[in-house]
C-alpha positions in Angstrom: 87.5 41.8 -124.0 89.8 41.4 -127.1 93.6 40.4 -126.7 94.4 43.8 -128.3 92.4 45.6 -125.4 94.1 43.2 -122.8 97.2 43.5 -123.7 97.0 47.6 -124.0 98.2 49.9 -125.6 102.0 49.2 -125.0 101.2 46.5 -126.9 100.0 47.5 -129.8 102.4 50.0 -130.4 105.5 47.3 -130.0 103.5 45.2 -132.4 103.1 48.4 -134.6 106.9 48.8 -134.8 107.6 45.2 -135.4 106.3 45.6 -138.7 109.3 47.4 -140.1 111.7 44.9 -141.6 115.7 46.0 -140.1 116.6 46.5 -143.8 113.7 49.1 -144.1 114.7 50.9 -141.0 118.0 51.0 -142.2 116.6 52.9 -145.4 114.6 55.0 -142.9 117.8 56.0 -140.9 120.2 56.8 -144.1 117.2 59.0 -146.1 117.9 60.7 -142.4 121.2 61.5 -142.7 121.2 62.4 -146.0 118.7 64.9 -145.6 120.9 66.5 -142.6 124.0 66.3 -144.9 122.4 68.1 -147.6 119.6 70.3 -146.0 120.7 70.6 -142.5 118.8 69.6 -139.8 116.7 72.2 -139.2 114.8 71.8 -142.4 114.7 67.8 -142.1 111.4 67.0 -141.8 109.2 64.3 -141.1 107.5 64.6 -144.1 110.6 64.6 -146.5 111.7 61.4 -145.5 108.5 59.8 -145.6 108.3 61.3 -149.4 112.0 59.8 -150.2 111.5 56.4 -148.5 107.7 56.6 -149.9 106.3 55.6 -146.8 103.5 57.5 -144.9 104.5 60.1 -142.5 102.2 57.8 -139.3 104.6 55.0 -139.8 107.6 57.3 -138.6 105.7 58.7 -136.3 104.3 55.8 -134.7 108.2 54.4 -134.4 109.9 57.6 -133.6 107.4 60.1 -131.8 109.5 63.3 -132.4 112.2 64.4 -134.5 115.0 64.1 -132.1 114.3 60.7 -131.6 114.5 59.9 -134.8 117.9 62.0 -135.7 119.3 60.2 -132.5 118.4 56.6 -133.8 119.6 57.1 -137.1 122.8 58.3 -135.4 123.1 55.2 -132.6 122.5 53.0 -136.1 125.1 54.1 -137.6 128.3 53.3 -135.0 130.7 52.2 -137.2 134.3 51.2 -135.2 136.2 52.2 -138.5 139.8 51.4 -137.4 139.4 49.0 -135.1 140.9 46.5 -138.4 144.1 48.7 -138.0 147.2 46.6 -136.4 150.7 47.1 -138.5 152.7 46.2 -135.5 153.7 49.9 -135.0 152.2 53.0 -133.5 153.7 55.4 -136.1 152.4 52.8 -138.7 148.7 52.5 -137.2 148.6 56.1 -137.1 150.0 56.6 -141.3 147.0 54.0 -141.7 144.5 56.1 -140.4 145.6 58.7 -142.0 145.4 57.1 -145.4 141.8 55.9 -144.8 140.3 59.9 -144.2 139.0 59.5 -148.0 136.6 57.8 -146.7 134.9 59.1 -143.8 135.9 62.6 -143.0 133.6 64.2 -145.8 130.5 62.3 -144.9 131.2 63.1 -141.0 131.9 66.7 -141.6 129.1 67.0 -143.8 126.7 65.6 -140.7 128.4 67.4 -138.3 128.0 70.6 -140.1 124.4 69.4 -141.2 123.6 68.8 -137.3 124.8 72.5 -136.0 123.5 74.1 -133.0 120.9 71.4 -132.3 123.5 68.9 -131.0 124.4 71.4 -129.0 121.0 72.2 -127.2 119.7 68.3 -127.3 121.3 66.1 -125.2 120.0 62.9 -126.7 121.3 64.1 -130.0 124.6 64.8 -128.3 124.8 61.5 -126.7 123.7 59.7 -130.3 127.0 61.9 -131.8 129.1 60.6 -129.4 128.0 56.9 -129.7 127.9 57.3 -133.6 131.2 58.9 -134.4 133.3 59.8 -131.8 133.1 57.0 -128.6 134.5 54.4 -131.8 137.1 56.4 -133.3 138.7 57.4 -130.0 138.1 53.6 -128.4 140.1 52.7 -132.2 143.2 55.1 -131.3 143.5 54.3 -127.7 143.7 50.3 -128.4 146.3 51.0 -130.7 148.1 53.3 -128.0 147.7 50.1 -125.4 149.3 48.2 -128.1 152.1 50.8 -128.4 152.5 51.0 -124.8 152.5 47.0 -124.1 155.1 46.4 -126.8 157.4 49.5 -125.0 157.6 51.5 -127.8 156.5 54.1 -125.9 155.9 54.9 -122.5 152.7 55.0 -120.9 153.1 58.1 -119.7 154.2 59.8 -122.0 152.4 63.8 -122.1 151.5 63.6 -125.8 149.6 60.5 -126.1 146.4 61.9 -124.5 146.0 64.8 -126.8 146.6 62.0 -130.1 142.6 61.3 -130.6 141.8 65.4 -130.3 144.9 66.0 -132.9 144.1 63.5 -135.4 140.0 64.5 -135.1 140.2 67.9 -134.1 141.9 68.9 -137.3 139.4 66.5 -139.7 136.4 68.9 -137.8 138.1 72.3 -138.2 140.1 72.5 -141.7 136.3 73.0 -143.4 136.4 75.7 -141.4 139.7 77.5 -141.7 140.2 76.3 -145.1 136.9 75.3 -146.7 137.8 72.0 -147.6 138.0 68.7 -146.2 140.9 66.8 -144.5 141.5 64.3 -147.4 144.4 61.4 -146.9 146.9 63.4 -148.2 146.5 66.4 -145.8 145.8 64.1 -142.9 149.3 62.1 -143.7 150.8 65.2 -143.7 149.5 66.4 -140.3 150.5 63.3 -139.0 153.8 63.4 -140.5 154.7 66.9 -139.3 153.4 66.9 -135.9 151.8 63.9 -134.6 155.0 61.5 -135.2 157.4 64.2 -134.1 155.5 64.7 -130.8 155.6 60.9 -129.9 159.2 60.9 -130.6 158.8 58.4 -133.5 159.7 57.6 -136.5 
């Protein structure tokens, strides 16, 4: 009997996968995302990213066996804990900061999230990728600098706003494409946090 035969066929598929370099799989994942961005996700194919990464459509498949699977990695791969760097020794003045940085993530993210659609909403690994990709970081980001707030006692702990802050500062981000048909930019974010974020808290 061979090794490959003993070992079976678990095996040979891990060894399979090993062959892909991180830095390829990373090209792998963003030709991914792009493709949702631009196309949506019902059109990405497996195909089309194996033309764009000129690869051949068995080496996806043989490390991501559907689709899904491969959306949801591409998502998982790309958790990025964007203000976790944000500490000005104020909550008002974490809260401007984040404000100021919406140039540049809240196109890209409402691009995908518009890209994505209905299938998030029927895939629960997709749904779970999401959550691990864009929203467990950004609300993990806003709650430390809340803790911070709280443990220096500029603000009570239990105070009834500070629980709705991470669905006021992202809720709006999602829905002004909507309403408006643009994207929440620095400046309109600023102002939203200017004019009722702040106020709320009771800051200044």
């Amino acid at each position: 009997m061979t090794s490959q035969a003993a070992d079976g066929p678990e095996t040979v598929v891990a060894s399979r996968r090993s062959k892909i370099t991180p830095e390829r799989e990373q090209e792998f994942y963003e030709a991914v995302l792009v493709q949702i961005r631009e196309c949506g996700y019902d059109s990405l194919t497996m195909d089309g990213v194996a033309a764009t990464t000129r690869c051949s459509k068995s080496t996806l498949y043989r490390q991501w066996k559907t689709k899904p699977q491969f959306v949801a990695a591409a998502l998982r791969a790309r958790r990025c804990p964007r203000f976790e760097d944000i500490d000005t020794g104020s909550l008002a003045g974490d809260l401007r900061a984040v404000a100021r940085s919406a140039d540049k993530w809240s196109g890209p993210d409402t691009q995908l999230l518009q890209g994505l659609g209905h299938s998030v909403l029927h895939d629960k690994e997709l749904q779970d990728a999401l959550r691990h990709a864009l929203i467990e970081p950004e609300v993990a980001a806003v709650q430390a600098m809340i803790s911070r707030a709280v443990d220096r006692g500029e603000i009570a702990a239990d105070h009834p706003a500070l629980e709705f802050i991470p669905a006021q500062l992202f809720g709006v981000v999602r829905v002004r494409p909507v309403l408006e048909g643009r994207n929440a930019d620095a400046a309109y974010l600023t102002r939203f946090v200017e004019a009722v974020v702040i106020p709320a808290l009771g800051l200044t």
